[in-house]
ZAMARGU-4260 file (C-alpha; in steps of 0.2 Angstrom, whole numbers, plus 5000, padded with zeros to 4 digits):
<rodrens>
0) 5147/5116/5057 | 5139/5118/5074 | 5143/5106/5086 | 5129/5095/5097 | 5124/5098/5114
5) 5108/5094/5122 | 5101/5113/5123 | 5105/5114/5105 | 5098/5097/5104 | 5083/5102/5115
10) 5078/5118/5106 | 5079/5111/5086 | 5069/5095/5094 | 5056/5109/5102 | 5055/5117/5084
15) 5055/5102/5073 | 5041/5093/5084 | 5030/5108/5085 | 5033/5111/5066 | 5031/5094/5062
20) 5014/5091/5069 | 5008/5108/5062 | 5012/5101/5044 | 5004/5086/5047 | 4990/5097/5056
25) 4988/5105/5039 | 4990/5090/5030 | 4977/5081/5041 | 4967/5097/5037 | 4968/5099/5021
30) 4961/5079/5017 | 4946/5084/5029 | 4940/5095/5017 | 4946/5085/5001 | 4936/5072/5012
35) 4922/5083/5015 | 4921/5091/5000 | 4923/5078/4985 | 4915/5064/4992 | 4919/5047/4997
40) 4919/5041/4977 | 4930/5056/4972 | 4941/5056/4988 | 4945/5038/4983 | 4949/5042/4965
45) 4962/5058/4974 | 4969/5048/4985 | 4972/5032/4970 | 4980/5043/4961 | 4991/5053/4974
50) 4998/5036/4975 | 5010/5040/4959 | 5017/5054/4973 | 5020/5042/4988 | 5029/5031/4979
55) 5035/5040/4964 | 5047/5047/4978 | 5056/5031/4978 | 5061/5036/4961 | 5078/5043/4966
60) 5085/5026/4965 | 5091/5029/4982 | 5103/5048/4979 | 5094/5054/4994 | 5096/5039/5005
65) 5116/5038/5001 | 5118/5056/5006 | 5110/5055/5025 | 5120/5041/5028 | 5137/5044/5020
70) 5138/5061/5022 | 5136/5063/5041 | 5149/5046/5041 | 5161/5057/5035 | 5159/5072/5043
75) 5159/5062/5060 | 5176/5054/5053 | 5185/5072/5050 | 5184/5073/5031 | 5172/5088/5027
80) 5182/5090/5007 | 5174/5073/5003 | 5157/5076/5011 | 5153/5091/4999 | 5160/5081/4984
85) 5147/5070/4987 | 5134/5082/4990 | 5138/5090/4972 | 5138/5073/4964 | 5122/5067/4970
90) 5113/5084/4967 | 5118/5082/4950 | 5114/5061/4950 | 5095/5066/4960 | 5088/5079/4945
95) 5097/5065/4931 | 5087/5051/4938 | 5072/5059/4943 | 5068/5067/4927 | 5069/5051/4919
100) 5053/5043/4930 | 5044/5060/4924 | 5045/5055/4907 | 5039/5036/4909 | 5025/5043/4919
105) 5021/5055/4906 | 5020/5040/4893 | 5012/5029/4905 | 4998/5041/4908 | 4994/5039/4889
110) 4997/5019/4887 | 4988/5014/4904 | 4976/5000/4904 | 4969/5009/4920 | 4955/5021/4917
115) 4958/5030/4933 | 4973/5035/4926 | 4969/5039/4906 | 4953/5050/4911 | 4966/5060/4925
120) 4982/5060/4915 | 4984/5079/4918 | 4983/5075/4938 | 4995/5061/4937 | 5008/5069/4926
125) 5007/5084/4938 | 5009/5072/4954 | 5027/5066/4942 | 5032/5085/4939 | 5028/5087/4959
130) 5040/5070/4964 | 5055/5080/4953 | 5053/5096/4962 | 5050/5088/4978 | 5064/5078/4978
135) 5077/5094/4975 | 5068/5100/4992 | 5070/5085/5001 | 5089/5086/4996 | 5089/5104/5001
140) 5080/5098/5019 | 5097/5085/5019 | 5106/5096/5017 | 5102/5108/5030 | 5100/5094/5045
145) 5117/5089/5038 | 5124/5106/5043 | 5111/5104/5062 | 5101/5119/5056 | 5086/5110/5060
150) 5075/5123/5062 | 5079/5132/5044 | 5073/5114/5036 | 5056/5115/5049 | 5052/5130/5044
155) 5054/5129/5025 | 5044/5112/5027 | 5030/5121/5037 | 5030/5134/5023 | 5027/5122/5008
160) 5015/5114/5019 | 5005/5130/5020 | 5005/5135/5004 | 5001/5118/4997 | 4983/5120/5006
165) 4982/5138/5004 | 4985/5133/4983 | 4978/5116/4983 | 4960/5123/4990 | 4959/5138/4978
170) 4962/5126/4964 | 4951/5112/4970 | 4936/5123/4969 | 4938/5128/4951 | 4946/5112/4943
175) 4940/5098/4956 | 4954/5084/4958 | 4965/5090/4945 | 4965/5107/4955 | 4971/5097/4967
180) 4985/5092/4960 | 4991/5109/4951 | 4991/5116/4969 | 5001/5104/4975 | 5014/5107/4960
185) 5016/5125/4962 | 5018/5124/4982 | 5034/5112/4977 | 5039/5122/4965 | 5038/5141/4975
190) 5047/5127/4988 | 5059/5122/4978 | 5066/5141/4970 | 5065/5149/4990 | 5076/5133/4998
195) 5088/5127/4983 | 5094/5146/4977 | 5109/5146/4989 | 5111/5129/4989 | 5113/5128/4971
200) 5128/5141/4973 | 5137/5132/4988 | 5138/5116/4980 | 5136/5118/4960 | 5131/5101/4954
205) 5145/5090/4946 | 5147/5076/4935 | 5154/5063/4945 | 5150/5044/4939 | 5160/5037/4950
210) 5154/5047/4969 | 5137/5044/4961 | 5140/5025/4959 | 5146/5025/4979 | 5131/5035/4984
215) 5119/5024/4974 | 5128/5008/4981 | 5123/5012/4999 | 5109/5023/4996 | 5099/5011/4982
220) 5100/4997/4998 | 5092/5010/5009 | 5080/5015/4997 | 5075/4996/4995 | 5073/4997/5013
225) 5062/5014/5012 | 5050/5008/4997 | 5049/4989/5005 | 5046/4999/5022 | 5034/5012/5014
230) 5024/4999/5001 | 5023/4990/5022 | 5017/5006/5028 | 5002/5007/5015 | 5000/4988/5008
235) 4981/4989/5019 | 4978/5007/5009 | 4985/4997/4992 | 4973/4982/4994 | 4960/4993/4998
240) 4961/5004/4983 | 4963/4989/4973 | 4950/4976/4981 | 4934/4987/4985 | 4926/5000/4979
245) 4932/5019/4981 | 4920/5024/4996 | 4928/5011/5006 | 4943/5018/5000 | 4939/5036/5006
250) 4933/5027/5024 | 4951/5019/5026 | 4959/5034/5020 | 4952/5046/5033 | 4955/5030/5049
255) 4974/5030/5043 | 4974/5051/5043 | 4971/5049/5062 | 4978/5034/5065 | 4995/5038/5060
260) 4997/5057/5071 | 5007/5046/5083 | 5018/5040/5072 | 5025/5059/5067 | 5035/5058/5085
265) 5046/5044/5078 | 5048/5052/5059 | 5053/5068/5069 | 5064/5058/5085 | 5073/5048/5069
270) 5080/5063/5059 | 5089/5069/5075 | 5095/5051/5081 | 5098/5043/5067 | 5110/5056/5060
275) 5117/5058/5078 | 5122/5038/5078 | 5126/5040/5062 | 5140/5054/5064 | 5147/5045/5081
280) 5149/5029/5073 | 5160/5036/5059 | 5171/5044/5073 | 5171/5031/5085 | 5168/5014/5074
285) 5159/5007/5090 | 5139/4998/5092 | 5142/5000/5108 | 5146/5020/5108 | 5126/5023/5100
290) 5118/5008/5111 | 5114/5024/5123 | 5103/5033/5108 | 5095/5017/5103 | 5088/5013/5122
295) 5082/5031/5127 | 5076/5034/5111 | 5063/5016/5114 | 5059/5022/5128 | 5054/5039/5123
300) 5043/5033/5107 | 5038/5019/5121 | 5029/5033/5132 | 5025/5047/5121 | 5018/5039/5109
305) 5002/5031/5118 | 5000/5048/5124 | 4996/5056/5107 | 4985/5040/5101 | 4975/5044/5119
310) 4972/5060/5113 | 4969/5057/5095 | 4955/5042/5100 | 4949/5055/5111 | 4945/5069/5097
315) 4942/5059/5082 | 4928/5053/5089 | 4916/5069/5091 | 4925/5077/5077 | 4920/5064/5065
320) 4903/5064/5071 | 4900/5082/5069 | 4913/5087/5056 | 4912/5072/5045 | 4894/5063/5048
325) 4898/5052/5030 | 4914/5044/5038 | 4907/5037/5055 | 4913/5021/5048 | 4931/5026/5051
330) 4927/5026/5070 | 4927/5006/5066 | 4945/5006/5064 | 4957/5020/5071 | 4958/5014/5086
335) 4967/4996/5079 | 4977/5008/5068 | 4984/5018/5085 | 4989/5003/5091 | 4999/4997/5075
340) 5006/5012/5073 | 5013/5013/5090 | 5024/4995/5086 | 5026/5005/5069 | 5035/5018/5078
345) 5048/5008/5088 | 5051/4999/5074 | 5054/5015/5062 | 5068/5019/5077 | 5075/5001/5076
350) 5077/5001/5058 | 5085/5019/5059 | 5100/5009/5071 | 5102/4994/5060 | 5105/5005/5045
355) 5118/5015/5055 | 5127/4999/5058 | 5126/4995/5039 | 5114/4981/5042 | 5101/4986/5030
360) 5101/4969/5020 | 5093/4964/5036 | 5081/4976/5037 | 5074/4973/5016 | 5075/4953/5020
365) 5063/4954/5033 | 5053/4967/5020 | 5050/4957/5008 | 5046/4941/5018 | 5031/4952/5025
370) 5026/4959/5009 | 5019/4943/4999 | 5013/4938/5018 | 5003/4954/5021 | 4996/4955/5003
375) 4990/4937/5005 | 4983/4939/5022 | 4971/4957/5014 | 4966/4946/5000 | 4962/4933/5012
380) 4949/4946/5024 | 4943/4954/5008 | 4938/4935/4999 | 4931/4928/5016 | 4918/4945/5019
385) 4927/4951/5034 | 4931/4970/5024 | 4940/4985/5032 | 4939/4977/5049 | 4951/4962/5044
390) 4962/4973/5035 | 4963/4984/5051 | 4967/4969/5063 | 4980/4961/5048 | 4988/4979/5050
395) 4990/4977/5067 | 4999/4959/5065 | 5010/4967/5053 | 5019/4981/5062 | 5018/4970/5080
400) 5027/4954/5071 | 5040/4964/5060 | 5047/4978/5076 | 5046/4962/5086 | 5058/4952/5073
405) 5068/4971/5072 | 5071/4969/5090 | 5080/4954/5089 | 5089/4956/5075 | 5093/4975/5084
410) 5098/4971/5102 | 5104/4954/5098 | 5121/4966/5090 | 5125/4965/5109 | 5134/4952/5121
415) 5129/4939/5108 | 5110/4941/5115 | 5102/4930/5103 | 5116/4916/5101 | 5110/4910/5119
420) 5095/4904/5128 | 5097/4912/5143 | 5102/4930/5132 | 5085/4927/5119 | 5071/4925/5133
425) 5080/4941/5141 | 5074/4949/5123 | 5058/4944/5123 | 5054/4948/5141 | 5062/4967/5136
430) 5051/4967/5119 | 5035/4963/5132 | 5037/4975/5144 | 5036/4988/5127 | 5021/4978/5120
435) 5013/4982/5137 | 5016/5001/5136 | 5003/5001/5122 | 4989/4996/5134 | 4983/5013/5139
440) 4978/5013/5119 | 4969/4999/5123 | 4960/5002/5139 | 4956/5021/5133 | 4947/5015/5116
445) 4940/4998/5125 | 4930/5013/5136 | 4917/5012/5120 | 4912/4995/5126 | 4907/5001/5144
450) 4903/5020/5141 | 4889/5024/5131 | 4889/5042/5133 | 4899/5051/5120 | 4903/5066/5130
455) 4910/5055/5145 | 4922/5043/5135 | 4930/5059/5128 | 4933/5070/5147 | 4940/5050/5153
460) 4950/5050/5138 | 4958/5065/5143 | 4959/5061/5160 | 4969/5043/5154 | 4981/5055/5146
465) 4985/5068/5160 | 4990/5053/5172 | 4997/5044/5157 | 5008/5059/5155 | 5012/5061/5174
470) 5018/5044/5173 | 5030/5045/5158 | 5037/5061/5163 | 5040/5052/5180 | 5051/5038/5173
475) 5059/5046/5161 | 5068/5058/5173 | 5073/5043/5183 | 5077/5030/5170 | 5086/5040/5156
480) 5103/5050/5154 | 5099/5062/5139 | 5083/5063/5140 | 5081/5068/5159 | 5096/5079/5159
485) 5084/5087/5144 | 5069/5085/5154 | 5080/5096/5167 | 5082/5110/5154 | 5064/5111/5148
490) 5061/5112/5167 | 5071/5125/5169 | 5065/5134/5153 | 5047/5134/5160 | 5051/5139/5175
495) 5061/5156/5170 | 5049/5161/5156 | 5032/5158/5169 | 5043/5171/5183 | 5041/5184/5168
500) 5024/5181/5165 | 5020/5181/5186 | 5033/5198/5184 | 5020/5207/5173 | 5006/5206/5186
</rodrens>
């Protein structure tokens, strides 16, 4: 297997981002013209029910979540022989499991009280048979980051993503929301055959009851922590699909599509981190040999990610109001959702470090002590009349108060931080001075308040970003280790590919 080093590092992270955000370009894309398309009624009713997709993915019981963390432990402490065993145990375990939701789906999608789901059983049995196929990619996408070829499990990513819209849109003309789904299906499925078929000869599935057992009992924790975390992620989205009606629905839908483009830097950033801690905790056994990854990374998400919500608070505006005249309502919203989603995505980082440390009990505790909270608090603005703009501000309060308790409960694994008085005022002064970071998002959405003219909050939005980027490249080159001597490289990359162009003429 290939070793790390930051070039490698730097060109798999220049792929993956780039890839990344072209997906969720297509994504984002392919939702405008569902959006645009069906309707806010009809968008509602897709989105409801591609529900069963989001969190039918949780269905592995957590086969998935044991491999990325055991997997790369092992290789990290020298023992490849049991690294594959467990890979060909747990690619065996995922298909067993999984194909057990797809038939309680299938029954359920007869049975259901719901008639959301009776009248669209054929869409949500479809959106089961996707989850199974999806997850055999996913293990094939593990699998490939396991072995650092990042940029093989990009690109086949990017392809799916392509041909999902390319299927999904030809279908949706002809069959409407069930077209949708059949798209959808058959991108997995041409997925699944292209990126399994040489997997499925190096490892050839094996019974193994008792490697699945050890995968399931570190991976069902994890997975906990990803289906708390993810129901977290989309508990506003769940109590608005419940609670009001299925236009308000579609409104939400397309505010979270742009609210969440940030968040894609942390998704992305976590991959490489996360299993880069991961493998040199295995070797060294150390907190303090990954507290480095932990504090660049921050900083990184910490600067970079106000950048992206500038620009996305920038666009959506004059692209809603020419592109999508029917959602303006959405403009209520996405800027509160940035800013959530900024806290979301130093948390996302912070939960990758105390699952590497194996304290993911920690991580679901705090879970599910926001979940009953959260659900109360949506209840609570839908009752009283406040709507989606209570939902929006409660969304906020969730992600700022569970990466602030995340913080604690992350650095406080060094010098006994939090056992003192002197050590816990330190960690709230630190999570501050990241709390202030996000107030470019602020000031650049506040600019709606005090500038009326359309076209001149956009070119200041812009403007906000371009110093906002001068600054955060500046600090980050003086302040960091990794990322600067990376900084360096890209520098230096730029510089002898523009002396070829400036060649040419």
């Amino acid at each position: 297997m290939m070793k790390w080093s930051r070039r490698k590092v730097l060109s798999d992270f220049s792929v993956a981002i780039v890839s990344q955000y072209l997906v969720q370009f297509i994504l984002f894309f392919r939702n405008f013209i569902f959006a645009k398309l069906l309707g806010p009624y009809d968008f509602g009713v897709y989105s409801s029910i591609f529900l069963f997709f989001s969190y039918g993915n949780y269905a592995n019981l957590g086969v998935i979540d044991g491999l990325s963390r055991i997997v790369p432990y092992e290789i990290g402490s020298g023992d490849e022989k049991r690294a594959r065993e467990l890979l060909r145990s747990g690619l065996w375990g995922l298909n067993f499991i999984t194909s057990i939701f797809l038939l309680i789906v299938i029954i359920y999608s007869f049975l259901s009280p719901f008639e959301t789901v009776t009248e669209n059983k054929t869409a949500v049995i479809l959106s089961a048979i996707a989850v199974l196929l999806n997850q055999n990619f996913m293990f094939a996408l593990t699998y490939y980051r396991i072995r650092h070829k990042f940029k093989q499990a990009y690109i086949y990513q990017l392809v799916q993503a392509v041909l999902d819209l390319t299927l999904s849109l030809l279908l949706m003309f002809k069959f409407k929301i069930v077209g949708i789904f059949w798209g959808m299906t058959l991108a997995f499925l041409i997925a699944f055959i292209f990126s399994m078929k040489n997997i499925w000869k190096e490892i050839k599935p094996k019974v193994n009851f008792h490697l699945l057992k050890e995968i399931l009992n570190v991976g069902f924790q994890i997975l906990l922590v990803g289906f708390t975390y993810g129901f977290l992620m989309s508990v506003d989205k769940f109590s608005v699909a419940n609670l009001f009606e299925k236009s308000k629905m579609g409104y939400y839908s397309v505010a979270v599509g742009f609210g969440m483009i940030p968040y894609f830097v942390s998704v992305t950033l976590g991959q490489f981190v996360g299993q880069r801690m991961i493998e040199e905790f295995g070797k060294t056994k150390s907190k303090e040999s990954i507290k480095i990854f932990l504090d660049e990374s921050m900083l990184a998400l910490a600067f970079i990610t106000p950048l992206i919500s500038i620009l996305t608070i920038a666009v959506a505006e004059p692209f809603i109001h020419f592109l999508l005249p029917k959602y303006t309502e959405s403009l209520r919203y996405i800027d509160k959702l940035s800013i959530a989603y900024y806290f979301l995505s130093l948390g996302a980082i912070l939960g990758t470090f105390l699952i590497t440390i194996n304290q993911q009990v920690k991580l679901l505790i705090v879970n599910l002590a926001f979940i009953p909270f959260i659900l109360f608090l949506n209840y609570l603005a839908y009752n009283t009349g406040l709507g989606l703009l209570g939902i929006s501000y409660i969304t906020f309060l969730n992600f700022f108060a569970r990466t602030f308790i995340l913080f604690i409960l992350g650095y406080g694994n060094y010098k006994g931080l939090i056992f003192s008085t002197k050590g816990f005022l330190s960690l709230i002064i630190s999570f501050a001075k990241f709390s202030f970071l996000s107030f470019p998002i602020f000031f650049s959405f506040a600019l709606k308040f005090f500038i009326f003219d359309v076209y001149l909050r956009f070119y200041l939005r812009i403007l906000i970003s371009l110093v906002w980027f001068l600054v955060a490249f500046y600090y980050l080159l003086r302040k960091t280790e990794i990322i600067s001597s990376m900084i360096e490289m890209a520098k230096g990359k730029v510089g002898m590919y523009l002396n070829k162009v400036l060649d040419i003429f």
